[in-house]
N, C-alpha and C positions, 0 to 999 in steps of 0.2 A: 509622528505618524501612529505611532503603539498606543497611544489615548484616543484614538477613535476605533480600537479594535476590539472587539470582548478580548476577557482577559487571559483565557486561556491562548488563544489565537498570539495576541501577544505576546504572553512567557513563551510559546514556543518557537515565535518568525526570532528571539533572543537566542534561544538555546540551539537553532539550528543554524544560526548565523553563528553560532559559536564552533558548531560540532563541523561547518562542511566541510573544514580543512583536514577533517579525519576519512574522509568520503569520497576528497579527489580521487584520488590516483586507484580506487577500485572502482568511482566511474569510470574513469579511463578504461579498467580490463573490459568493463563490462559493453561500452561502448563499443569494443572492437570484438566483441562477439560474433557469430555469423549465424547462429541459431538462438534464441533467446533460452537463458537455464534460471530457475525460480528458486528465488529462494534462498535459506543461509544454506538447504545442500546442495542446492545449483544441479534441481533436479531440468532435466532439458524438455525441451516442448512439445518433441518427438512423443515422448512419455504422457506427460501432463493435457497436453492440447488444450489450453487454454485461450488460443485465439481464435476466432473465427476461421477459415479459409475462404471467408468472401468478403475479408474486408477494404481488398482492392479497389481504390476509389472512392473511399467511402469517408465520413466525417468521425473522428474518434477525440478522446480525451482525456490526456492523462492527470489524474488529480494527486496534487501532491508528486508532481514529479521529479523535485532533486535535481539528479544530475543528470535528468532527461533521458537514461539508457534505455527506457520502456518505449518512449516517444520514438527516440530513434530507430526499433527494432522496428515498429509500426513505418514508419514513415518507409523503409525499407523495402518492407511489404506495399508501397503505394498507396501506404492511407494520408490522409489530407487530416493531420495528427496537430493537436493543440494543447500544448503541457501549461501547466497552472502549478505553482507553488506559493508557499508561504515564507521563502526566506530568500532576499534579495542573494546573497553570498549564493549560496546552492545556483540560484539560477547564472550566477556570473561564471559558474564551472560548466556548466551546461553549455553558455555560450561559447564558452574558451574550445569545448567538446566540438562544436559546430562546427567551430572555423577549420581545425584540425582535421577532421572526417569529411570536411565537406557535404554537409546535409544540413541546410536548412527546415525550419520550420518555427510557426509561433513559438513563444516564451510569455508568460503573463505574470506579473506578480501579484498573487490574492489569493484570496479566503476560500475553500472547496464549498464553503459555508454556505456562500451568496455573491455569485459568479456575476459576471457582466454579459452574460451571450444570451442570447431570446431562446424564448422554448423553442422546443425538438429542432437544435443544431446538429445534434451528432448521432450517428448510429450504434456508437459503440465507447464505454469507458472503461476505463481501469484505473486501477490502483494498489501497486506493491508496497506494503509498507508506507501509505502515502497518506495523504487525508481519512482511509480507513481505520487508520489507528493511530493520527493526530488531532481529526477533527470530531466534534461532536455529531456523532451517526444520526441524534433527533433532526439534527439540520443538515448535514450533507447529504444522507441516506432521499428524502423530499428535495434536496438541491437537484441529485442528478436525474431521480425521477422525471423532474422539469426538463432537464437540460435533453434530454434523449426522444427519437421519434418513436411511435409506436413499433414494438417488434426489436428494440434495440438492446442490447446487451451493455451489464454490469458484469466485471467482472473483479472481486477486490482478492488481495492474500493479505493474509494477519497472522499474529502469534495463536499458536493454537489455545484450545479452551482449556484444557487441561492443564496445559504449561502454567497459564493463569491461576491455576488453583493450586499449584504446590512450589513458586518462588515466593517468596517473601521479599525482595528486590534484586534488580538484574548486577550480580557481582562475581567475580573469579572462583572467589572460596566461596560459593555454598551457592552453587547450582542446585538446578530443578528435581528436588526429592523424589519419592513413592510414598507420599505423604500428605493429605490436603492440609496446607496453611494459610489458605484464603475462605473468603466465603464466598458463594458461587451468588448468594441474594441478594439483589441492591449493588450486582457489580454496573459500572460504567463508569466512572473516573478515576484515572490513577495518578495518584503524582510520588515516586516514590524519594527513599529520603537521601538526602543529598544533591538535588535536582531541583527545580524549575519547570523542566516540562512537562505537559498534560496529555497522557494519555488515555485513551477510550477502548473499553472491550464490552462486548456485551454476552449474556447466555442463551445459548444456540436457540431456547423458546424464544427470547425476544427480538433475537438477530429475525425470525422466522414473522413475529409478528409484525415488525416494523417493513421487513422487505415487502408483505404483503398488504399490508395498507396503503402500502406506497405507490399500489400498480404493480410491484414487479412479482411472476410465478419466478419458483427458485426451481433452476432444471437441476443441479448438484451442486453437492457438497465433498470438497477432495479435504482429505485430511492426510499431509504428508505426512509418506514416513521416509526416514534418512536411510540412506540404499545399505547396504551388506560393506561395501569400501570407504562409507563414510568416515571423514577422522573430526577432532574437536578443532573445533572453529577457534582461534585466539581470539577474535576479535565480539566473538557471540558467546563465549564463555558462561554462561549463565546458565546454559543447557548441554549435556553430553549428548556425543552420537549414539553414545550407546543405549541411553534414557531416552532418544529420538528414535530411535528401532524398532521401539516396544509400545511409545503412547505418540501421536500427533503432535509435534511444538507447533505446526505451523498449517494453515488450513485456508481453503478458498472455495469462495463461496462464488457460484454461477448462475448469474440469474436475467433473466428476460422483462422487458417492458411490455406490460399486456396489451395489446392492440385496441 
């Protein structure tokens, strides 16, 4: 199956097939959630509002969904919710999630890349962590454009721009500086070392020019910041709460399909 996929797409439906067993059991918390909280500082939605309030009834899509918790908080809310991933493992936790919470909904396995659904399916997308910063933005960023009716809402989170520009790769001992060690020009693919997977960032000019070529007006840009009781993440270790205080690790972009 992984030699008919480009090849990033590949190393990653590998590496995420490798990683979900690291992923269960904090879908699990996340699943059983009762208010959806974003992010590695599980800022809440109360705060953020990041979803519509009229998405009641409505057609959504989550890209890149894992272990479906984004899907589920939707489906919650009465959205008619359809998660899409790229790693058969991930999605078999998702379903194990299902049977347990009792909440059905789609599960697809594929590419955010070049989906299978007819134009303007869905009202509304997202993406945590999902296809926004595993797949190639030149081609998902025009995928969901497609996939969305006019007036419909993108919504992605990523690692913020800045974090990008001062790790050198994501490891224990030698988190995110006050220092730039990347270069900010010609950013978009990352594979860092000791890894397989391909990750995508882009610079807020180009995130801006691409979203708008695309059809979609950008209503905001949130740039978290990690709250006053935030403490370090073991598992995100790459970045302090206290470096997360002061600059953005993590950010999200709100944006509209132009009618």
């Amino acid at each position: 199956m992984n030699e008919e996929l480009p090849e990033h797409v590949a190393a990653n439906r590998e590496a995420w097939d490798r990683y979900a067993a690291d992923y269960a059991e904090a879908g699990g918390r996340w699943w059983a959630q009762t208010e959806p909280k974003w992010g590695i500082w599980g800022i809440p939605e109360s705060e953020l509002r990041l979803l519509p309030e009229d998405l009641a009834g409505k057609d959504a899509i989550e890209l890149g969904c894992g272990t479906a918790y984004v899907s589920a908080w939707l489906a919650r809310r009465g959205v008619r919710v359809v998660g899409i991933d790229n790693s058969p493992r991930q999605l078999e936790t998702a379903r194990r999630y299902q049977g347990e919470f009792r909440l059905e909904f789609p599960l697809l396995l594929g590419n955010a890349e070049a989906t299978p659904f007819p134009d303007a399916s869905f009202d509304f997308a997202i993406s945590e962590y999902g296809a926004c910063l595993w797949a190639d933005p030149y081609a998902w960023v025009p995928e969901v454009a497609r996939l969305l009716r006019p007036g419909g809402r993108l919504v992605f989170l990523t690692n913020g721009l800045i974090l990008q520009l001062v790790v050198e790769e994501y490891v224990a001992n030698d988190p995110a500086k006050e220092i730039l060690r990347r270069p900010l020009f010609g950013m978009h693919r990352t594979v860092w070392p000791d890894d397989t997977s391909v990750e995508f960032h882009l610079p807020h000019g180009e995130w801006i020019r691409l979203l708008r070529e695309s059809g979609f007006e950008i209503e905001r840009l949130v740039e978290i910041q990690a709250p006053s009781d935030a403490v370090d993440s073991p598992k995100y270790s790459y970045v302090t709460a206290d470096w997360a205080r002061t600059w953005p690790s993590e950010e999200v972009w709100v944006v509209r399909k132009r009618a």
